[in-house]
MARBA-3410 file (N, C-alpha, C, O; in Angstrom, 1 decimal):
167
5.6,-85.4,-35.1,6.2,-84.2,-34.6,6.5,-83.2,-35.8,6.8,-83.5,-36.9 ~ 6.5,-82.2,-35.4,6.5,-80.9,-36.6,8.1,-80.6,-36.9,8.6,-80.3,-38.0 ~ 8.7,-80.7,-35.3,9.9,-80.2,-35.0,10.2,-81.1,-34.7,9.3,-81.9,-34.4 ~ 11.5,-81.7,-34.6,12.0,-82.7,-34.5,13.0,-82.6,-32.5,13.0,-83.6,-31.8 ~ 13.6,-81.7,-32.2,14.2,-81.1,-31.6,14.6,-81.6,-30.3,15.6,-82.3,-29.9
12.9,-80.9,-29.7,12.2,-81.4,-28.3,11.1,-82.7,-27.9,11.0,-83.5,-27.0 ~ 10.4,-82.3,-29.0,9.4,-83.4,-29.2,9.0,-85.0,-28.4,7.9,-85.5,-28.1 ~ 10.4,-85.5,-28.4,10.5,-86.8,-27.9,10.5,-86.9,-26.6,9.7,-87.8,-26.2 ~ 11.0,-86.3,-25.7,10.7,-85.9,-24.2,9.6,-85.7,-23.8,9.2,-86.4,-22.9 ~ 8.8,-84.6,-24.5,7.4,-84.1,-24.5,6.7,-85.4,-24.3,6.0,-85.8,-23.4
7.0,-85.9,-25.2,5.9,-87.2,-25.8,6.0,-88.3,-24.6,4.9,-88.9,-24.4 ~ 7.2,-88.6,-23.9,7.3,-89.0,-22.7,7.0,-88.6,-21.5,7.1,-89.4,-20.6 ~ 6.7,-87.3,-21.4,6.6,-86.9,-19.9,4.8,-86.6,-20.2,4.0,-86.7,-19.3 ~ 4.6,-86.3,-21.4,2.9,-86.6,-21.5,3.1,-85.1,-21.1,2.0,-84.8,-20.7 ~ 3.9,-84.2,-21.1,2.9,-82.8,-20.8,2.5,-81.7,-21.6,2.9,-81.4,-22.7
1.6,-81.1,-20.6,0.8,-80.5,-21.7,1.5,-79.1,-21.7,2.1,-78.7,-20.8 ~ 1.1,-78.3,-23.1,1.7,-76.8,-23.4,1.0,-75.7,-22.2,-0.1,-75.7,-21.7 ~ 1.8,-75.2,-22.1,1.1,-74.0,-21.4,0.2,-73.2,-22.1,0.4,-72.7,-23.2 ~ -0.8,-73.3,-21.3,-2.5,-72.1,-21.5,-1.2,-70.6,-22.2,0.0,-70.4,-22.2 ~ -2.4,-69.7,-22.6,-2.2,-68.4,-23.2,-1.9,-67.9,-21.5,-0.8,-67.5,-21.2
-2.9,-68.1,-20.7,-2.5,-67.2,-19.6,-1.5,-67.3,-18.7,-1.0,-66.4,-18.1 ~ -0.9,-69.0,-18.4,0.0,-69.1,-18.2,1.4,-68.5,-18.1,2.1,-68.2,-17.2 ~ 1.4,-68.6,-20.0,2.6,-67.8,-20.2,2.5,-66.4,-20.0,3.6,-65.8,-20.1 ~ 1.5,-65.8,-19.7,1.3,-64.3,-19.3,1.8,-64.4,-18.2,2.5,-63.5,-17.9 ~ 1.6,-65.4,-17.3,1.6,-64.9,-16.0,3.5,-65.2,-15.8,4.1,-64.7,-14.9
3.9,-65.9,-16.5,5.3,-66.0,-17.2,6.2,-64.5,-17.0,7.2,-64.1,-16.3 ~ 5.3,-64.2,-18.1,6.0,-62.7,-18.4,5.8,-62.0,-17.7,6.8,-61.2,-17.5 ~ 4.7,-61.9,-17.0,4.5,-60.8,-15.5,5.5,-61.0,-14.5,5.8,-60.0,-13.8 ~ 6.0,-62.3,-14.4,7.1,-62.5,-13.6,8.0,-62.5,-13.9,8.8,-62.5,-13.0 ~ 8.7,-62.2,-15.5,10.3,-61.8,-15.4,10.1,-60.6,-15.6,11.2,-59.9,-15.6
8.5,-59.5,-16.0,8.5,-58.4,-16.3,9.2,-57.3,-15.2,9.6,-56.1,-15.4 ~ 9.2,-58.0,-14.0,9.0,-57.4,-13.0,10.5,-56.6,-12.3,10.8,-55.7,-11.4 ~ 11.2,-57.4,-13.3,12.8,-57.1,-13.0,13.4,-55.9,-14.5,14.2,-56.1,-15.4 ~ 13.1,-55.2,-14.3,13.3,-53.8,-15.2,14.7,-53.6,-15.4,15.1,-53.2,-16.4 ~ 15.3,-54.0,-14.4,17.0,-53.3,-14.4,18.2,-54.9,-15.0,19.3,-55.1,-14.8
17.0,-55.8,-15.7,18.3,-56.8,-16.3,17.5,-56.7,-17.9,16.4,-56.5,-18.2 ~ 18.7,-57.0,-18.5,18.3,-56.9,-19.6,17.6,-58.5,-20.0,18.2,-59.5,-19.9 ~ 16.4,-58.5,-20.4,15.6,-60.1,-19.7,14.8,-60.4,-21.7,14.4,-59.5,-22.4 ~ 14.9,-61.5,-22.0,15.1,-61.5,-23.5,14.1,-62.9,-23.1,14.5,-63.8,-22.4 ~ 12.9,-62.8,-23.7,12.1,-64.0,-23.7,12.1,-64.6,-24.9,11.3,-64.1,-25.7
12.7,-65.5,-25.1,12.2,-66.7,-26.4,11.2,-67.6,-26.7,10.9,-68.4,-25.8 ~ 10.5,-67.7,-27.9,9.6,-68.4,-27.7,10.1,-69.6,-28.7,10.5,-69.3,-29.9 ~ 10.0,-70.9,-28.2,10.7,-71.9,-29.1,9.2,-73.3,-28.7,8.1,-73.4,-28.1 ~ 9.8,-73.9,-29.2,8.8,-75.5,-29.8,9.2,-76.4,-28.9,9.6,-76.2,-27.7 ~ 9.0,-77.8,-29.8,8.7,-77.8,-31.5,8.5,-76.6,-31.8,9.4,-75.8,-31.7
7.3,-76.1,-32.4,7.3,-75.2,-33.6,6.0,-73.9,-33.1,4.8,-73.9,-33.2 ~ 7.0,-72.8,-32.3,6.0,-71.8,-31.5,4.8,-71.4,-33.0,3.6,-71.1,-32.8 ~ 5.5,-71.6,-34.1,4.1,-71.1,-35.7,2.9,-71.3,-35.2,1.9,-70.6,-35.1 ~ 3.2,-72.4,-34.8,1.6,-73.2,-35.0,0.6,-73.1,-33.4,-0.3,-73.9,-33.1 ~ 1.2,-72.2,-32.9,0.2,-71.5,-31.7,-0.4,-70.6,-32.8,0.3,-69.9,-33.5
-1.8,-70.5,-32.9,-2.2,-69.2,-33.2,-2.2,-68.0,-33.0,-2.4,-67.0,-33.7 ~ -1.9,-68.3,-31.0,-2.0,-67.0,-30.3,-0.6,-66.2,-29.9,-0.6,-65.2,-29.2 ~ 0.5,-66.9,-30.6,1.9,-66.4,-30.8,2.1,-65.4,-30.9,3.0,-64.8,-30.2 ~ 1.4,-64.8,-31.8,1.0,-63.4,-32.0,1.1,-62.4,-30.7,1.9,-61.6,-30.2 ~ -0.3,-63.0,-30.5,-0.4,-62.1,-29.1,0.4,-62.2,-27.9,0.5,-61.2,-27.2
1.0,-63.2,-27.8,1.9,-63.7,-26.7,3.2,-62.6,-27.0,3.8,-62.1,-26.0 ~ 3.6,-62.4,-28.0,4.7,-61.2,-28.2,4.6,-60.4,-28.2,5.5,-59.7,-27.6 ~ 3.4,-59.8,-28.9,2.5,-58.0,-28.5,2.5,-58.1,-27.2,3.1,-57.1,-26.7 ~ 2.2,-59.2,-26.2,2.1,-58.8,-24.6,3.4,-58.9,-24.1,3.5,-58.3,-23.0 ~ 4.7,-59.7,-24.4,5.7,-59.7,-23.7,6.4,-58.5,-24.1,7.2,-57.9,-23.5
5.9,-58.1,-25.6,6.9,-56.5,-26.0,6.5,-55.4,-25.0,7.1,-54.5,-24.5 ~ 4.8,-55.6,-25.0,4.0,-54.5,-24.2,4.9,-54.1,-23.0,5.4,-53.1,-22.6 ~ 4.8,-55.6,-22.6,5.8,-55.6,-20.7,7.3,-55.1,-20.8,8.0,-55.2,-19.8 ~ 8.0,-54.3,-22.2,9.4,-54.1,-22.3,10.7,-55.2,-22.3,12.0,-55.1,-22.2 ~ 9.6,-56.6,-22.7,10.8,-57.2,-22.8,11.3,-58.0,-24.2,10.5,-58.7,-24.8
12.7,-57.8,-24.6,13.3,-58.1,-26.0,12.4,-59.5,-26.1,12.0,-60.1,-25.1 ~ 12.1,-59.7,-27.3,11.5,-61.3,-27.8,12.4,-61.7,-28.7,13.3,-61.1,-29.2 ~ 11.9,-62.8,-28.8,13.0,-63.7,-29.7,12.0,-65.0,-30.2,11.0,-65.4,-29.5 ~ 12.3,-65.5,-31.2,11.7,-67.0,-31.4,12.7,-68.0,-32.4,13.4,-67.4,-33.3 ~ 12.8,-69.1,-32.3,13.6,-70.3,-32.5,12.3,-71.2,-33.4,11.3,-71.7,-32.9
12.5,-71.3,-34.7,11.4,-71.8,-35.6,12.3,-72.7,-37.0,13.3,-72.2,-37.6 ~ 12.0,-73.6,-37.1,12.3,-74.5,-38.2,12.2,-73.7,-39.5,12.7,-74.1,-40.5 ~ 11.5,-72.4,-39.4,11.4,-71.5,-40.7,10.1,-72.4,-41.8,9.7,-71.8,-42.9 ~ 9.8,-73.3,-41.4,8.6,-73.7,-42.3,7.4,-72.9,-42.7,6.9,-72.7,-43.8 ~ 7.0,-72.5,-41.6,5.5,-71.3,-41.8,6.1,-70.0,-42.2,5.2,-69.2,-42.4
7.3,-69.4,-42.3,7.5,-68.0,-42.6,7.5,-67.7,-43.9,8.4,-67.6,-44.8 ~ 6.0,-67.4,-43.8,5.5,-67.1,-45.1,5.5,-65.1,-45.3,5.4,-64.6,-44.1 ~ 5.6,-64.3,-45.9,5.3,-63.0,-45.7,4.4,-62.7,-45.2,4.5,-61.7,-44.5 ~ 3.0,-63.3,-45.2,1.9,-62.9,-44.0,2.7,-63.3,-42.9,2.8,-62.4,-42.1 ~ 3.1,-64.2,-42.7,3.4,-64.3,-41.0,4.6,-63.6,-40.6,4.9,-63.8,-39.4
5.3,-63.1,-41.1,6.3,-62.6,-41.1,5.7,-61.0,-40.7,6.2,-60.2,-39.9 ~ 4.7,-60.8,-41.4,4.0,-59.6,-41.6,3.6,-59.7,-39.8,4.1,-59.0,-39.0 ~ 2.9,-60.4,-39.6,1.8,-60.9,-38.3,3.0,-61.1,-37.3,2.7,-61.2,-36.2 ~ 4.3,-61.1,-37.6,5.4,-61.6,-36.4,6.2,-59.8,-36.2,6.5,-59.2,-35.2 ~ 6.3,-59.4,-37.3,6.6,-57.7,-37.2,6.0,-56.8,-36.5,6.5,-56.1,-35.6
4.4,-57.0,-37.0,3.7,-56.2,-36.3,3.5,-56.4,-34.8,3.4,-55.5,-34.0 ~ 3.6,-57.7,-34.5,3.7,-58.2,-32.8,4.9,-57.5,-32.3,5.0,-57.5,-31.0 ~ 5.6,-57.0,-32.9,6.8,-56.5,-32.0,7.8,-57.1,-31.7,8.5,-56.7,-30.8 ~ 8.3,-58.7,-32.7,9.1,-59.9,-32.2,10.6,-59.0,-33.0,10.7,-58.5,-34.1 ~ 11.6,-59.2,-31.7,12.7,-58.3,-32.0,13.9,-59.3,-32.7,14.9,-58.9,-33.2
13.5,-60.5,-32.6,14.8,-61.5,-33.3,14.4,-63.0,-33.6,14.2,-63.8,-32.7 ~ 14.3,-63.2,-34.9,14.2,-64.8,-35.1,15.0,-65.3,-35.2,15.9,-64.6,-35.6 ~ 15.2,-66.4,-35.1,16.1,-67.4,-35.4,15.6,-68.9,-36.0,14.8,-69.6,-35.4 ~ 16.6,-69.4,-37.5,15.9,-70.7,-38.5,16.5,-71.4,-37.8,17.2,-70.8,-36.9 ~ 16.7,-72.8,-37.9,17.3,-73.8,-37.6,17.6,-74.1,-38.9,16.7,-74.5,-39.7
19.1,-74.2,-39.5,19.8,-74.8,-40.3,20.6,-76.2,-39.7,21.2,-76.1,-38.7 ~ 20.6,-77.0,-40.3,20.9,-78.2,-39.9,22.0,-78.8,-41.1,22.8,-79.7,-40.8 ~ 21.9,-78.5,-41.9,22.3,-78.8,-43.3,22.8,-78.1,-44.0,22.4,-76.9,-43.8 ~ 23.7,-78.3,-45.2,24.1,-77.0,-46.3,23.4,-77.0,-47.2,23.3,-76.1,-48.0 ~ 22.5,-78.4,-47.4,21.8,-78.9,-48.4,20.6,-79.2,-47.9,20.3,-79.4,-46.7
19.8,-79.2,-48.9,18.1,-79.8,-48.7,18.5,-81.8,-48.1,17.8,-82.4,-47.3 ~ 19.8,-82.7,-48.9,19.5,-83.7,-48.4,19.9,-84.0,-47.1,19.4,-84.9,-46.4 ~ 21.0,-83.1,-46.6,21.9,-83.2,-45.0,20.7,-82.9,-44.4,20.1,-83.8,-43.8 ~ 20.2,-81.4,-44.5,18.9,-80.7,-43.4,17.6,-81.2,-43.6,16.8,-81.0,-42.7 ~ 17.1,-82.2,-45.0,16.1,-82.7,-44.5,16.3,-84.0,-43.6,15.6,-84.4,-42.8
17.4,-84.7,-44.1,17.3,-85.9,-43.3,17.6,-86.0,-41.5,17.2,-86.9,-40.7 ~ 18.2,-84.9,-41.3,18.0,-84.3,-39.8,16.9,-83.9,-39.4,16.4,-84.4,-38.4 ~ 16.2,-83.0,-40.2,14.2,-82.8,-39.5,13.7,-83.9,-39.6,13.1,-84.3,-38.7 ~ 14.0,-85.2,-41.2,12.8,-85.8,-41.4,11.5,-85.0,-41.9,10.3,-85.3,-41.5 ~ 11.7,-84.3,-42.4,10.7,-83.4,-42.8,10.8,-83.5,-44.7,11.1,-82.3,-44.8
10.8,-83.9,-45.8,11.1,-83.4,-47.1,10.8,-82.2,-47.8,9.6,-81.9,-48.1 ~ 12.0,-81.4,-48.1,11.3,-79.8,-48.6,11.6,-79.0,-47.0,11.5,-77.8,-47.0 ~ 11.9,-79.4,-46.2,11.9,-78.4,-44.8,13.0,-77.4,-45.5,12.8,-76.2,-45.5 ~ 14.5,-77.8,-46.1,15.6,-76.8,-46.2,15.1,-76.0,-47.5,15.6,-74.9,-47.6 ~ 14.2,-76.3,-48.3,13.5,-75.0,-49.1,12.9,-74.2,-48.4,12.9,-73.0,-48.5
12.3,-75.2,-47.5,11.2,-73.9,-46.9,11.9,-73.3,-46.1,11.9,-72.1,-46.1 ~ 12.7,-73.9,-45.4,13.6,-72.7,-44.2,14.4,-71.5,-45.2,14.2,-70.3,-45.0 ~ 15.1,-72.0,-45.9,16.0,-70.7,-46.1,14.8,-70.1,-47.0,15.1,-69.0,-46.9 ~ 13.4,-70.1,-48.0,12.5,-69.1,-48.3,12.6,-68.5,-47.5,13.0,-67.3,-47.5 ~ 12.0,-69.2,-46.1,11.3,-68.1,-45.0,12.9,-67.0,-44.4,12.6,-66.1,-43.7
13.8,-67.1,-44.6,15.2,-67.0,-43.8,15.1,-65.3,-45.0,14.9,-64.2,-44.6 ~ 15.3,-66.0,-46.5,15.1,-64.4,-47.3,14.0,-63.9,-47.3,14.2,-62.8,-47.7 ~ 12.5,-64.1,-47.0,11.5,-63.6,-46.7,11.8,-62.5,-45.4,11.4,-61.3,-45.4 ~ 12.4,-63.3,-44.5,13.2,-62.5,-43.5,13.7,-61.4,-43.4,13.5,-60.5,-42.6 ~ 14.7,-61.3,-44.4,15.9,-60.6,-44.7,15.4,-59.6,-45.5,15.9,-58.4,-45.4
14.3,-59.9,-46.5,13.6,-58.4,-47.5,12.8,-57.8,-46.5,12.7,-56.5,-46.4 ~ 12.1,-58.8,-45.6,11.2,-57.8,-45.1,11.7,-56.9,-43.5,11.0,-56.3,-42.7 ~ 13.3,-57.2,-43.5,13.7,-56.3,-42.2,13.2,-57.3,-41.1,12.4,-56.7,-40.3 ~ 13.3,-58.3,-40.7,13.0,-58.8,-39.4,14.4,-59.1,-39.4,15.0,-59.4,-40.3 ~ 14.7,-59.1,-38.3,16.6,-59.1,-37.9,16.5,-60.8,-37.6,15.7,-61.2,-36.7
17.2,-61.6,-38.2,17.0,-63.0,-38.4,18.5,-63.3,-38.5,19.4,-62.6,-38.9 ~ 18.3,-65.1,-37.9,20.1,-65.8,-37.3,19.6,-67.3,-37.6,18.5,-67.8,-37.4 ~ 20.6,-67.7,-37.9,20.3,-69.2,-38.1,21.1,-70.2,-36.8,22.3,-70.0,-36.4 ~ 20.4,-71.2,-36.4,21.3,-72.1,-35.3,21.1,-73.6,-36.1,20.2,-74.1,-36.8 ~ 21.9,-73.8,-35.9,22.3,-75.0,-36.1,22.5,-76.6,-34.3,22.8,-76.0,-33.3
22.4,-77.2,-34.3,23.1,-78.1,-33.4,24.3,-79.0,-33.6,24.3,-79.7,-34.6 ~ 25.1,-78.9,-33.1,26.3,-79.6,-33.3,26.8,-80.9,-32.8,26.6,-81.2,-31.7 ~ 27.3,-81.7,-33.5,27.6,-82.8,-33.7,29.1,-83.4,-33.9,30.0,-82.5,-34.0 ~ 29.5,-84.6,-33.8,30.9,-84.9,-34.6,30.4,-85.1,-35.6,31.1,-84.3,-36.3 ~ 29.9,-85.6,-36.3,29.9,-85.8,-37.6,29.3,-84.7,-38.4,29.4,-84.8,-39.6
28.8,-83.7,-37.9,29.1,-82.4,-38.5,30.8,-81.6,-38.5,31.5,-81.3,-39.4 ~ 31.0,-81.5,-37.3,32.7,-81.1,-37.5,33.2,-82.1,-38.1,34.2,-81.6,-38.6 ~ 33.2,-83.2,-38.4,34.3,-84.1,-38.7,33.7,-84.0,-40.7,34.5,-84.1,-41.6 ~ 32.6,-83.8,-40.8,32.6,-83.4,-42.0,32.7,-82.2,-43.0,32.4,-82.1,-44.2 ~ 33.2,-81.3,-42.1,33.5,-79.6,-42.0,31.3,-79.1,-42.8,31.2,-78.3,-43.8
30.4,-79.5,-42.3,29.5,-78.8,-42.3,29.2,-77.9,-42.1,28.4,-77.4,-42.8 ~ 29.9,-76.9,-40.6,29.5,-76.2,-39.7,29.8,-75.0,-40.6,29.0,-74.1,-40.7 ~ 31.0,-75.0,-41.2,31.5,-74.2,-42.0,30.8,-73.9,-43.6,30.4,-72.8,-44.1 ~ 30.7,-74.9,-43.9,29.5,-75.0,-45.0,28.1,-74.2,-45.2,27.4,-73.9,-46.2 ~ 27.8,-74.1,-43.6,26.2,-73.8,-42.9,26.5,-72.5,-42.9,25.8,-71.7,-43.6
27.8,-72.0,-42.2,27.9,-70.8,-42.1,28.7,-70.0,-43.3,29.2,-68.9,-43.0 ~ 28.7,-70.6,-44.8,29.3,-69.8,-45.5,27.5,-69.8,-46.2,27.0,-68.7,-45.8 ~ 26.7,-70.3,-46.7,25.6,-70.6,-46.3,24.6,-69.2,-45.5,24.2,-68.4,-46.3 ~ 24.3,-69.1,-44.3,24.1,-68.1,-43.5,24.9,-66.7,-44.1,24.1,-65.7,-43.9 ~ 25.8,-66.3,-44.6,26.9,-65.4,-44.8,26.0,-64.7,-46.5,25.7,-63.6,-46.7
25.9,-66.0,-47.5,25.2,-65.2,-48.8,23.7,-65.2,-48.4,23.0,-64.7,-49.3 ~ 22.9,-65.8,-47.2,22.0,-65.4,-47.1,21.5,-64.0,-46.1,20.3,-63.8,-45.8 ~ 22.7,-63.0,-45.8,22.8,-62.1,-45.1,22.2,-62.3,-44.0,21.7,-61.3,-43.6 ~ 22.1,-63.4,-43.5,21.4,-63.1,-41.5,22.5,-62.1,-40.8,23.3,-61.4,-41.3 ~ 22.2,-62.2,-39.7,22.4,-61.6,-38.8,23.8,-61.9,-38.0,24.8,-61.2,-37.7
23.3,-63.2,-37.7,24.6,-64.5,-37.2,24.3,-66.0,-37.1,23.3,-66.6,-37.7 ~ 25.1,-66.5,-36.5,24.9,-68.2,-36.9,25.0,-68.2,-35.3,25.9,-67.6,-34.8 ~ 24.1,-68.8,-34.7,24.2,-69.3,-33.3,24.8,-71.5,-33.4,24.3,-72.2,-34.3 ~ 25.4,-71.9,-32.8,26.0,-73.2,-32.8,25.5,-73.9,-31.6,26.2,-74.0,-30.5 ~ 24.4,-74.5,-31.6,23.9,-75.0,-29.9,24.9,-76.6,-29.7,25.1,-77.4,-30.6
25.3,-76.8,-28.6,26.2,-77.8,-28.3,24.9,-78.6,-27.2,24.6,-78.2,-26.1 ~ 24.5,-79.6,-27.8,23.6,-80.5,-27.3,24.2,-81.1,-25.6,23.6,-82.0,-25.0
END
């Protein structure tokens, strides 16, 4: 798994991603409601590694609706960052899990993921894409005052905000 997140479910229920058109036909159906403010996210594992991500944001911005994406920040390289601007994507969001490379990698299981996240996080930040870090919450993150740690963290990396998901 790329993402650690969702993954495990997936892998159990055996199902498959939605087609490109699918998800169009997705957006056609919340496009339809003009008078709510309707904010589509695109989340994982890891929406990067759709190629057609791209386009899937050009067509939900097309339809007037706010985008958003939820990314481990591994692929946010300035080309893609470049390629996620130009689509029209109005808010990312990293997953910080850690204050450190050894807390947040050993939560992905990934080695190197907390370099690469916060790269891609200031990659973010120079190039103007309005970017927020979430974290998931735990007791043994509160009880180790992490959350605090993450968000002083988030604070010299100038995001946006710290979202806190309660599992």
């Amino acid at each position: 798994c790329f993402d650690y997140c969702w993954c495990g479910n997936y892998e159990k229920q055996s199902a498959k991603e939605l087609s490109p058109s699918e998800i169009k036909q997705i957006i056609d159906q919340v496009a339809r409601y003009p008078s709510l403010f309707t904010v589509v996210c695109f989340i994982g594992g890891e929406p990067l590694l759709r190629e057609d991500i791209y386009d899937l944001i050009d067509y939900a911005v097309k339809k007037g609706l706010f985008t958003e994406m939820e990314t481990n920040g591994i692929l946010l390289s300035v080309d893609n960052i470049a390629r996620i601007k130009k689509a029209g994507l109005n808010h990312i969001f990293v997953r910080v899990e850690g204050s450190n490379k050894e807390k947040h990698d050993s939560i992905s299981k990934n080695n190197g993921c907390f370099e690469k996240a916060i790269e891609g996080i200031k990659n973010c930040v120079k190039k103007d894409l309005s970017c927020s870090t979430f974290m998931n919450i735990t007791r043994e993150k509160i009880a180790s005052g992490e959350p605090a740690k993450i968000i002083d963290l988030a604070k010299k990396l100038k995001v946006s905000s710290v979202r806190i998901n309660y599992p």
